[in-house]
C-alpha distance (Angstrom), angle and dihedral (degrees) to the residues before:
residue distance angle dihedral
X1 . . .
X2 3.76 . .
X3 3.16 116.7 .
X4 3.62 104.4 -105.8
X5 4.02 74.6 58.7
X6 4.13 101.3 -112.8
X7 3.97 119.5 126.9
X8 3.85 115.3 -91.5
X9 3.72 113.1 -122.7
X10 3.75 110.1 -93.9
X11 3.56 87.9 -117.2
X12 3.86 92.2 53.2
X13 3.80 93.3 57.1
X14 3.73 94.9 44.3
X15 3.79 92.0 91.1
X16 3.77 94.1 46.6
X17 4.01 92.7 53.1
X18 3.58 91.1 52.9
X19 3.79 93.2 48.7
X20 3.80 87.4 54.7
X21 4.22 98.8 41.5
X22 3.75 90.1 48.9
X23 3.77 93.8 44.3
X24 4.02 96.1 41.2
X25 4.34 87.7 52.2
X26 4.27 89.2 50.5
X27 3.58 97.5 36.1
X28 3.91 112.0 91.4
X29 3.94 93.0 -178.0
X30 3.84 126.0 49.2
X31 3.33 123.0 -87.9
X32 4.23 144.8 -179.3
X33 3.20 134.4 -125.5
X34 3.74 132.2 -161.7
X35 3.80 121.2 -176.8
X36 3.79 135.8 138.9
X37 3.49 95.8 -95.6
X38 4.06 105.9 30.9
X39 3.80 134.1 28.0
X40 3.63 124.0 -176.4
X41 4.46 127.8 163.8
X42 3.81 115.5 -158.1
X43 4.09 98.5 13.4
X44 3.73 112.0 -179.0
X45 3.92 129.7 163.0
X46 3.68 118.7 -150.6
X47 2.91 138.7 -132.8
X48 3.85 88.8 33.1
X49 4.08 103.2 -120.3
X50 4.09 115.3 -104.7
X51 3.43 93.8 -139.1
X52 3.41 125.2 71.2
X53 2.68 148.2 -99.6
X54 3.38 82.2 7.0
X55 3.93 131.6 -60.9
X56 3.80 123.3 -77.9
X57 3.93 108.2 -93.3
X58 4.11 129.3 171.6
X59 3.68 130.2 -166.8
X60 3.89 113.2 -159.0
X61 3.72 132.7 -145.4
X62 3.87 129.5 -170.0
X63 3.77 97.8 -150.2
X64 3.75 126.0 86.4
X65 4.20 106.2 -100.1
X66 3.98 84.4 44.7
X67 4.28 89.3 54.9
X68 3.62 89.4 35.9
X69 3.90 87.6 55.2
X70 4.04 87.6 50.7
X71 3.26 100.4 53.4
């Protein structure tokens, strides 16, 4: 949440939840994470990923700044 406690736009947080997939597939320890939208102690992805620096992933959206973004 924000902190005056209201939702972040989906498109807000998209930057934030690739920060923390990206960082959770390299990241052989865990880790936290503190941002407006997300906050996670002790993150860890297993199994680690094989391909580095981490695999290809893709998170669609149906309105216009998330198709922009895609193309």
């Amino acid at each position: 949440m924000k902190p005056d406690d209201t939702p972040a736009a989906p498109y807000d947080q998209a930057p934030e939840w690739v920060e923390i997939i990206k960082r959770a597939y390299r990241s052989h320890e865990p880790f936290d994470f503190s941002g407006v939208s997300y906050r996670f102690k002790n993150m860890i992805s297993r199994p680690a990923s094989l391909q580095l620096p981490h695999p290809v992933f893709r998170n669609a959206a149906v309105g216009p700044p998330g198709a922009d973004r895609g193309r």
